[in-house]
FIFI-914541 format. One record per residue: residue in one letter; x, y, z of N, C-alpha, C, CB in turn; residue number from 1; chain. Coordinates in pm, 1 decimal. Each point is the difference from the previous one (the first is absolute). Glycine has a CB too. Layout:
BEGIN
res = A	n.c1 = X	n.c2 = Y	n.c3 = Z	ca.c1 = X	ca.c2 = Y	ca.c3 = Z	c.c1 = X	c.c2 = Y	c.c3 = Z	cb.c1 = X	cb.c2 = Y	cb.c3 = Z	n = NUM	chain = A
...
//
This chain:
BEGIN
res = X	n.c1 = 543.0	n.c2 = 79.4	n.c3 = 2124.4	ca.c1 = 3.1	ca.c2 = 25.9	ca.c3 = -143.4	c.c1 = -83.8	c.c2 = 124.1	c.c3 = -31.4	cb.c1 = 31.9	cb.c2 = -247.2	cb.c3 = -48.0	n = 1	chain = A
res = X	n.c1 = 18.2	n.c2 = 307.3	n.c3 = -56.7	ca.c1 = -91.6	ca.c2 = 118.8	ca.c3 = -28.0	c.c1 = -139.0	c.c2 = 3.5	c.c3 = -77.0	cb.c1 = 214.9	cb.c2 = 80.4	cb.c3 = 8.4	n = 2	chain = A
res = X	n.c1 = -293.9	n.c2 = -39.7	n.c3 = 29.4	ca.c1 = -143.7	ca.c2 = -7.6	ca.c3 = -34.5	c.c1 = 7.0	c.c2 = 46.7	c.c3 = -149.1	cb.c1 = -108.5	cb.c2 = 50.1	cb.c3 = 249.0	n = 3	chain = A
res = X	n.c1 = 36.6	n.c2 = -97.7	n.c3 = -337.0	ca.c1 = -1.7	ca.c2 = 11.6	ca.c3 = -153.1	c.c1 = -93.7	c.c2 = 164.6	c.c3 = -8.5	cb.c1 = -3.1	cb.c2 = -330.5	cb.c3 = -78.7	n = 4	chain = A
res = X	n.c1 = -74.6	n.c2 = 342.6	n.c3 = 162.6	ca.c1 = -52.9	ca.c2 = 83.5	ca.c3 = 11.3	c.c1 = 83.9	c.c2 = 193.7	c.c3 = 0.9	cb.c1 = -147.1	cb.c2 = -256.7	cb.c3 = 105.5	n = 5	chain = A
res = X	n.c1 = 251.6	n.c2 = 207.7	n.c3 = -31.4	ca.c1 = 125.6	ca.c2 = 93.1	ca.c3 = 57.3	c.c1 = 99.8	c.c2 = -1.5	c.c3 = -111.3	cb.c1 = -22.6	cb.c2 = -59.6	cb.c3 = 259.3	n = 6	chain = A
res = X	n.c1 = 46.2	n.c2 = -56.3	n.c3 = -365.5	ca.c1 = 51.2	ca.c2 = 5.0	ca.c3 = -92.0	c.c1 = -116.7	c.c2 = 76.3	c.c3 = -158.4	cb.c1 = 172.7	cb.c2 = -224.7	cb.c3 = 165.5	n = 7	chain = A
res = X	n.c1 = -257.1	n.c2 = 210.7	n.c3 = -126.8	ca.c1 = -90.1	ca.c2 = 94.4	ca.c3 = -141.2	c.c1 = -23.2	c.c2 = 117.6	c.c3 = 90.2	cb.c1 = -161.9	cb.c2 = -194.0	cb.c3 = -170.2	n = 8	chain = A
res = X	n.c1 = 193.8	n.c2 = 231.5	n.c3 = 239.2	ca.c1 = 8.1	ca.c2 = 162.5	ca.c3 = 56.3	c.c1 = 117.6	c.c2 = 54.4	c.c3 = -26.8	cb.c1 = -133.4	cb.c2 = -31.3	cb.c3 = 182.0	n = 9	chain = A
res = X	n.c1 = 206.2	n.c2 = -53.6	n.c3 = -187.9	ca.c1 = 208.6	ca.c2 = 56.4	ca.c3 = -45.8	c.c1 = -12.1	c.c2 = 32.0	c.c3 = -110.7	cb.c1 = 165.0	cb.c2 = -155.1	cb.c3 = 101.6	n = 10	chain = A
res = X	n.c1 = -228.7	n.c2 = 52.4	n.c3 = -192.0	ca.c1 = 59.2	ca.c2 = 0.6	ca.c3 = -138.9	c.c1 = -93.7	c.c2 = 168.7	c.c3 = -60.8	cb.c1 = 41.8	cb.c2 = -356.5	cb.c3 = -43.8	n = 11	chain = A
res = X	n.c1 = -171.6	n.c2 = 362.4	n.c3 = 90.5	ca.c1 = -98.8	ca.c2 = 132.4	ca.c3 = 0.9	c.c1 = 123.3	c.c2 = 85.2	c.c3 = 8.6	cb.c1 = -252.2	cb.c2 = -61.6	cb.c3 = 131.4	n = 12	chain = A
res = X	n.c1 = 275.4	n.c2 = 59.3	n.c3 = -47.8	ca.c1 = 82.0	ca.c2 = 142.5	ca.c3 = 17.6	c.c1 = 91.2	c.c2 = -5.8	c.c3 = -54.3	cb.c1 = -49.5	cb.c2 = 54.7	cb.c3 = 172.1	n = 13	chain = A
res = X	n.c1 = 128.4	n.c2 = -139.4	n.c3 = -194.0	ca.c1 = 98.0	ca.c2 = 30.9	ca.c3 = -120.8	c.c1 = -7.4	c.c2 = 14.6	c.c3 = -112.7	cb.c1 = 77.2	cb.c2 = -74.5	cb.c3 = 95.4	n = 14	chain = A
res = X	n.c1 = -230.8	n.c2 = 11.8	n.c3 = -130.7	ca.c1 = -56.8	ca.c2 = 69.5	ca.c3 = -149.3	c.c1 = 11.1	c.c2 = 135.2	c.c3 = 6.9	cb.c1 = -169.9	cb.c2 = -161.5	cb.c3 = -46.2	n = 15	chain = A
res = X	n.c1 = 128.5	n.c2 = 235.4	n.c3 = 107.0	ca.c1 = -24.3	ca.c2 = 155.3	ca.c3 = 66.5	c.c1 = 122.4	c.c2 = 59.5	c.c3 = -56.6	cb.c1 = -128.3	cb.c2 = -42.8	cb.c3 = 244.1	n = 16	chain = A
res = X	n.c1 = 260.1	n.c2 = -8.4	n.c3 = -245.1	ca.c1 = 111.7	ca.c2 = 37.2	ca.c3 = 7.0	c.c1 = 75.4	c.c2 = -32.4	c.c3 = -158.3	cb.c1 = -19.7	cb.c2 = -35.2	cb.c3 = 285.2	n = 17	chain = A
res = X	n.c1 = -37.9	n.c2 = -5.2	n.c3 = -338.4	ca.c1 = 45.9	ca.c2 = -60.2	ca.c3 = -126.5	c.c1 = -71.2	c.c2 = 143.7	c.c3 = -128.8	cb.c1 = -15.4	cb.c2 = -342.5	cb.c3 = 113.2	n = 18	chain = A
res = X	n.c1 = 151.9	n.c2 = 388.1	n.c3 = -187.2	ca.c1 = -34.1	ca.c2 = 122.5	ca.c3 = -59.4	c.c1 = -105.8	c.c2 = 20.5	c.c3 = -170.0	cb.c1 = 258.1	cb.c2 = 35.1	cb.c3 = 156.7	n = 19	chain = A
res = X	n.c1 = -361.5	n.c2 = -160.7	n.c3 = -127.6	ca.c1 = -86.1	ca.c2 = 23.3	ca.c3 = -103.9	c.c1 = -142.8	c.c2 = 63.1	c.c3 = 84.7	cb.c1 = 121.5	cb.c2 = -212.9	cb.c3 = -177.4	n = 20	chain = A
res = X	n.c1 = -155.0	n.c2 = 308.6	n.c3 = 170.3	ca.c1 = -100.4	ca.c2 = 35.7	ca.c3 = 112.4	c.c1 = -157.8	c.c2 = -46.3	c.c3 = -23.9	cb.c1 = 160.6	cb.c2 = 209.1	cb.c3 = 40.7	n = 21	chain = A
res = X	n.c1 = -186.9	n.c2 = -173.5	n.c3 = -118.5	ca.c1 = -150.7	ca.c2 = -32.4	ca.c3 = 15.7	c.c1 = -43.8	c.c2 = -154.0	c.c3 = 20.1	cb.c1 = -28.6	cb.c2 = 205.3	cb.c3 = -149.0	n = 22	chain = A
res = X	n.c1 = 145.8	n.c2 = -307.7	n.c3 = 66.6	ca.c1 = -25.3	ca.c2 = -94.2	ca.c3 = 18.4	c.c1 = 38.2	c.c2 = -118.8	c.c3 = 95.3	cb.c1 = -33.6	cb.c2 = 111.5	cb.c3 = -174.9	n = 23	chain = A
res = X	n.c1 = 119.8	n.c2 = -36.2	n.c3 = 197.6	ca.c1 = 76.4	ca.c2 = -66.4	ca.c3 = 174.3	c.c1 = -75.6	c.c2 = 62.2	c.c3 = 125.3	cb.c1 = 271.6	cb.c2 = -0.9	cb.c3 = -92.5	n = 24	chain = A
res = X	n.c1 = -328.8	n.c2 = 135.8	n.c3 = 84.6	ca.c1 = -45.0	ca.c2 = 46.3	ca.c3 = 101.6	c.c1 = -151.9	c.c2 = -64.2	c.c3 = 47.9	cb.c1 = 157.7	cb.c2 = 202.6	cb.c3 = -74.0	n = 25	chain = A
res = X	n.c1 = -257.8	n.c2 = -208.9	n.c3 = -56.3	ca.c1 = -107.5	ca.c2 = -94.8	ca.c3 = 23.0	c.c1 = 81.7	c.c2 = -151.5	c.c3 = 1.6	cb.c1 = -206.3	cb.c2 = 167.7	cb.c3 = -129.4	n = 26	chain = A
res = X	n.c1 = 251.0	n.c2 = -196.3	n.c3 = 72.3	ca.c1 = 45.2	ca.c2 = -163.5	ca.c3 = 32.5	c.c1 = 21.2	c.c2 = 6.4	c.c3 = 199.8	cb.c1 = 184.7	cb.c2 = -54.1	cb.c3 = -311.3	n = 27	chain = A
res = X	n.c1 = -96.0	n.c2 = 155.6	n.c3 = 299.4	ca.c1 = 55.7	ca.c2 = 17.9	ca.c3 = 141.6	c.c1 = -116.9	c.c2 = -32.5	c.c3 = 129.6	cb.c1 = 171.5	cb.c2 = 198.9	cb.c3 = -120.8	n = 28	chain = A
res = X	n.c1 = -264.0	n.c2 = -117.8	n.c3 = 69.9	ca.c1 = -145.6	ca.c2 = 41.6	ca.c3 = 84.1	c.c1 = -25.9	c.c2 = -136.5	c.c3 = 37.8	cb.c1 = -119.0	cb.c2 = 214.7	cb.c3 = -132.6	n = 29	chain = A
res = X	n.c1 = 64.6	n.c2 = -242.2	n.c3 = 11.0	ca.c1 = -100.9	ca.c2 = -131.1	ca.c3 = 2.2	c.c1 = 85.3	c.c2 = -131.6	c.c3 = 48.0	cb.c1 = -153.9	cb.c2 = 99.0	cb.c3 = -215.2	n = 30	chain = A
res = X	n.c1 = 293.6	n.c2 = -112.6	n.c3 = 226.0	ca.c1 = 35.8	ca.c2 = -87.3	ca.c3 = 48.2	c.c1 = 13.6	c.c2 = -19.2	c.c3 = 202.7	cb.c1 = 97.0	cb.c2 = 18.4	cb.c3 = -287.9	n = 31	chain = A
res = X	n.c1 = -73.9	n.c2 = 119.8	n.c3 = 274.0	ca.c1 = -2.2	ca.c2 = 54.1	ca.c3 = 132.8	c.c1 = -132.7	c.c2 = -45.2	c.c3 = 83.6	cb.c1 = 141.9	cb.c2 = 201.8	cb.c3 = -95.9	n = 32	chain = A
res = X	n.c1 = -273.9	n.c2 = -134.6	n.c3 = 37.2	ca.c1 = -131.0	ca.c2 = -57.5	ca.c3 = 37.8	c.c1 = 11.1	c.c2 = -122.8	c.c3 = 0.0	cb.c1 = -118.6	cb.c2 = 154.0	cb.c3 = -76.1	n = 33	chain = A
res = X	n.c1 = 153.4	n.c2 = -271.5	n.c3 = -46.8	ca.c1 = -28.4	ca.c2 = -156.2	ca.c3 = 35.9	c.c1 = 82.8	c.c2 = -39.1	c.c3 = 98.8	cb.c1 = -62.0	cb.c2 = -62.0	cb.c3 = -213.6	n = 34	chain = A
res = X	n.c1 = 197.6	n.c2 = 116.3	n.c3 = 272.5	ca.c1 = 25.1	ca.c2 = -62.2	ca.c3 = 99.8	c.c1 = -75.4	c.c2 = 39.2	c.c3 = 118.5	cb.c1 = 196.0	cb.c2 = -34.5	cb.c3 = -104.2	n = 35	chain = A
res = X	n.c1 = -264.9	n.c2 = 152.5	n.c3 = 101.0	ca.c1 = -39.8	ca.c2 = 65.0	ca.c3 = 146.4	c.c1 = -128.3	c.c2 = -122.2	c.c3 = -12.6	cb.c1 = 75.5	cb.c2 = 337.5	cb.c3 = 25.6	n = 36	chain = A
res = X	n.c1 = -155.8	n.c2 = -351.0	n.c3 = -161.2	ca.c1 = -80.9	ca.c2 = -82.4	ca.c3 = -2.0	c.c1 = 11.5	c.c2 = -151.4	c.c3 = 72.6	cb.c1 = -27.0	cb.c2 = 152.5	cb.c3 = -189.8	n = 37	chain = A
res = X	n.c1 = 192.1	n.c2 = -184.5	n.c3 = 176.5	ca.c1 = 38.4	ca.c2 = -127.2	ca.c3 = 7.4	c.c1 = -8.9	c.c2 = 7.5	c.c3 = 134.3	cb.c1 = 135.2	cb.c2 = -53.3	cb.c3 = -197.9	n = 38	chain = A
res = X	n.c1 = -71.5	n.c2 = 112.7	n.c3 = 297.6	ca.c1 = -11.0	ca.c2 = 34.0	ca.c3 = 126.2	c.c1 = -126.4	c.c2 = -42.3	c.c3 = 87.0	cb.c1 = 140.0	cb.c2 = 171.8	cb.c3 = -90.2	n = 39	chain = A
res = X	n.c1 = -204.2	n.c2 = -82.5	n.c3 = 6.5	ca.c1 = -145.3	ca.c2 = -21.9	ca.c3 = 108.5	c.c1 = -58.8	c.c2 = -109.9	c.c3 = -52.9	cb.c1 = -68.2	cb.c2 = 238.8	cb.c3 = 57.4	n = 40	chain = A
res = X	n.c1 = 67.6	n.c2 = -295.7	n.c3 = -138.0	ca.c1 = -44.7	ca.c2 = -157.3	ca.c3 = -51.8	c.c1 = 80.3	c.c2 = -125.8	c.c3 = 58.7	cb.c1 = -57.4	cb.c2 = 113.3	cb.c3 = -226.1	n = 41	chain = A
res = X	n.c1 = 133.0	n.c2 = -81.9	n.c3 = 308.6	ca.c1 = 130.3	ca.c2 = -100.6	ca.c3 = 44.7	c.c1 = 61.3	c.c2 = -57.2	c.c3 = -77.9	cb.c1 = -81.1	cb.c2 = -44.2	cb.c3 = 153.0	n = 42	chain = A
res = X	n.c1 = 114.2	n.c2 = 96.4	n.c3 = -263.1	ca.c1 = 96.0	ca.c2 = -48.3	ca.c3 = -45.7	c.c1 = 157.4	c.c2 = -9.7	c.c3 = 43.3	cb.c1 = -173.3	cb.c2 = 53.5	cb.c3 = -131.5	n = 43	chain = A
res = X	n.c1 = 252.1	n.c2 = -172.7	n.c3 = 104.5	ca.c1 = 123.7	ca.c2 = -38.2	ca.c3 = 3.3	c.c1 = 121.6	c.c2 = 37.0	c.c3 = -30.6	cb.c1 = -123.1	cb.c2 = -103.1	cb.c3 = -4.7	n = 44	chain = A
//
């Protein structure tokens, strides 16, 4: 099964990609970090 962690790194980057910028691009960021966060915390 896929790690939840690997799923809030997808969705990051597809914020990235979504054409409101300033606010998708920080949304983008910071979601990106909580999964990298999720990662090294072992998360699921």
């Amino acid at each position: 099964m896929v790690r939840a962690s690997t799923v809030v790194i997808l969705v990051g980057i597809a914020l990235l990609f979504v054409p409101v910028p300033p606010i998708a691009t920080i949304l983008g960021i910071l979601v990106i970090l909580l999964g990298v966060a999720l990662r090294f915390l072992g998360g699921r």
